[in-house]
C-alpha positions in Angstrom: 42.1 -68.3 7.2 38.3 -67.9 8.0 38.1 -68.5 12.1 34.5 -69.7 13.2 33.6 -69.0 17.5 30.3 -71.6 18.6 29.4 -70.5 21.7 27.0 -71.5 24.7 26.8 -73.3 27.9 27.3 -76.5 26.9 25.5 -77.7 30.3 26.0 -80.6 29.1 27.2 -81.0 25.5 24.6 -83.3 23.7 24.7 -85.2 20.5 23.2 -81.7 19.2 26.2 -79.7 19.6 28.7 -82.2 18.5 27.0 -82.0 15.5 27.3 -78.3 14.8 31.0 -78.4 16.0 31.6 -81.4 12.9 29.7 -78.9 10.6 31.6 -75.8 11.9 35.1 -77.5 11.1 33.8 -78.5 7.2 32.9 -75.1 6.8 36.0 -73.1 8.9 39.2 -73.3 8.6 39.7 -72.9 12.6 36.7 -73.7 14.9 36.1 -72.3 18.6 33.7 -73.6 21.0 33.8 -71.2 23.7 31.7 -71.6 27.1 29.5 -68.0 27.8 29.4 -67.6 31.5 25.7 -65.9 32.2 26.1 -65.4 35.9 21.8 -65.5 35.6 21.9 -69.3 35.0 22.7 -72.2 37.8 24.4 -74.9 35.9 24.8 -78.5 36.7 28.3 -78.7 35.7 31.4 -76.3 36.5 33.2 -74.5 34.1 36.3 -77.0 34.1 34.3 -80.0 33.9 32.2 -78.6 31.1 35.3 -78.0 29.2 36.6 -81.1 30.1 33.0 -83.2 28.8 33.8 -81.6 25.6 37.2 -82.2 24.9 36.8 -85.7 26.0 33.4 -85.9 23.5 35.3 -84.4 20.7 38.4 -86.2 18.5 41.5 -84.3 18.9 42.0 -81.5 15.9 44.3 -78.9 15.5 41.8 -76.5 14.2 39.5 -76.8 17.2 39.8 -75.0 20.0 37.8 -75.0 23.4 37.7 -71.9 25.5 35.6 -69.9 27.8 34.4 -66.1 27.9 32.3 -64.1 30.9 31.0 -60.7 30.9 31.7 -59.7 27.8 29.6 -60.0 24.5 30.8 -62.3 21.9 30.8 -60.3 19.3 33.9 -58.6 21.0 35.0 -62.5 22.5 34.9 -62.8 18.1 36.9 -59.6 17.4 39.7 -60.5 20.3 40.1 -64.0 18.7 40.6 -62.7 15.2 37.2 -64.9 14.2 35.2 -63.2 11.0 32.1 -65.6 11.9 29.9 -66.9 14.7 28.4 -69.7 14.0 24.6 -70.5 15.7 22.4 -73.5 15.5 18.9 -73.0 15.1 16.3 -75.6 16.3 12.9 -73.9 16.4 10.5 -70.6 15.6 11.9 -69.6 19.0 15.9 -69.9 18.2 15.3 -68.4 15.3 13.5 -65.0 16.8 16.0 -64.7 19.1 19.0 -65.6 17.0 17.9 -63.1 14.4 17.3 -60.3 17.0 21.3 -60.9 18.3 22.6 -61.0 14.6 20.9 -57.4 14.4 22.7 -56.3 17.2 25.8 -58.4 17.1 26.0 -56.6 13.4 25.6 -52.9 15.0 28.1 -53.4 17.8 31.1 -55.0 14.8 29.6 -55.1 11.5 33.1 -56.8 10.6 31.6 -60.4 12.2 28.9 -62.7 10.6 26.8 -65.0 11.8 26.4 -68.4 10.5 22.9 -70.1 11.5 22.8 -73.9 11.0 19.8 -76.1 11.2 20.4 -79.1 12.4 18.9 -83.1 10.8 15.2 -83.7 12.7 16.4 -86.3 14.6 18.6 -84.1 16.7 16.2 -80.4 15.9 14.4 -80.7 19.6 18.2 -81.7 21.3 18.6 -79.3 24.3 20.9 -78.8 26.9 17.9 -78.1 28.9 15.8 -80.8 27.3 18.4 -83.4 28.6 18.2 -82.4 32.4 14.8 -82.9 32.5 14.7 -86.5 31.0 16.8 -87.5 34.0 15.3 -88.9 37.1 12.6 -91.0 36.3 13.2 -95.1 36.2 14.4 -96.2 33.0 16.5 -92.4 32.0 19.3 -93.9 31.2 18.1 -95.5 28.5 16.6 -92.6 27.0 19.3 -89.8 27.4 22.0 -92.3 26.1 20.9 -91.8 22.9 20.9 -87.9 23.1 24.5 -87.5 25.0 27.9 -88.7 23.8 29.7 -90.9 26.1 31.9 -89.1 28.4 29.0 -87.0 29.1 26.4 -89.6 30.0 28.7 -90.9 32.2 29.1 -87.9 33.8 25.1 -87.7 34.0 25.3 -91.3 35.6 28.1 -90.6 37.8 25.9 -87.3 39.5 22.7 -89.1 39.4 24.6 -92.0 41.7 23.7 -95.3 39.1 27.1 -95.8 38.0 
């Protein structure tokens, strides 16, 4: 069985990682989409409701599993769930300098674990996390980060921003 962890903050899932969590389960045989806690970042959402936007974003499968990790690296969060790959999404020049740099080190501290690295289609390539925040606020957001969310989060989005 070839076990896959996607990690990141997920603060808030977008239409971006949905995308590499349907990927990740045509190419694994079990999928993980684990929450990193970097206690250097303020997020918008908690821990629970994070995991809850994604479970509610994502249809039910038995070979996906949502989880969290803190304080560790996750090349050993990998090792403890028995997952041979990591699977990364790489957008720009940027991800990719920084997602090669972790592979290299990721590979010296359990050679045993590699990394995937996924491109995602151009119409979704610029889709961040942080991108999203940052399109909220001015008259007329909704509109615009509808099309870059899935439901359950946009709602959430609404919900916190007081328009629904």
């Amino acid at each position: 069985m070839h076990t896959a962890v996607y990690a990141g903050s997920f603060d808030p899932p977008t239409n971006g990682h949905l995308w590499m969590i349907q990927r990740g389960l045509e190419l694994f045989d079990r999928l993980i989409v684990a929450i990193g806690t970097n206690p250097e970042k303020h997020y918008s959402f908690t821990l629970e409701a994070r995991l809850e936007l994604l479970e509610a974003s994502v249809p039910s499968c038995e070979r996906l599993t949502f989880s969290h990790f803190d304080n560790r690296y996750l090349v050993d969060y990998a090792k403890e769930q028995s997952a041979a790959y990591i699977l990364r999404g790489v957008r720009t020049a940027a991800d990719y300098e920084y997602e090669r740099v972790m592979r290299h080190i990721n590979a010296d501290l359990a050679p045993e674990i590699t990394t995937i690295f996924l491109m995602p289609p151009r119409d979704i390539a610029e889709l961040s996390s942080s991108m999203v925040k940052s399109l909220i606020g001015p008259e007329g957001w909704e509109d615009t980060v509808r099309r870059y969310v899935p439901d359950p989060v946009f709602e959430a989005l609404s919900s916190a921003n007081g328009d629904v």
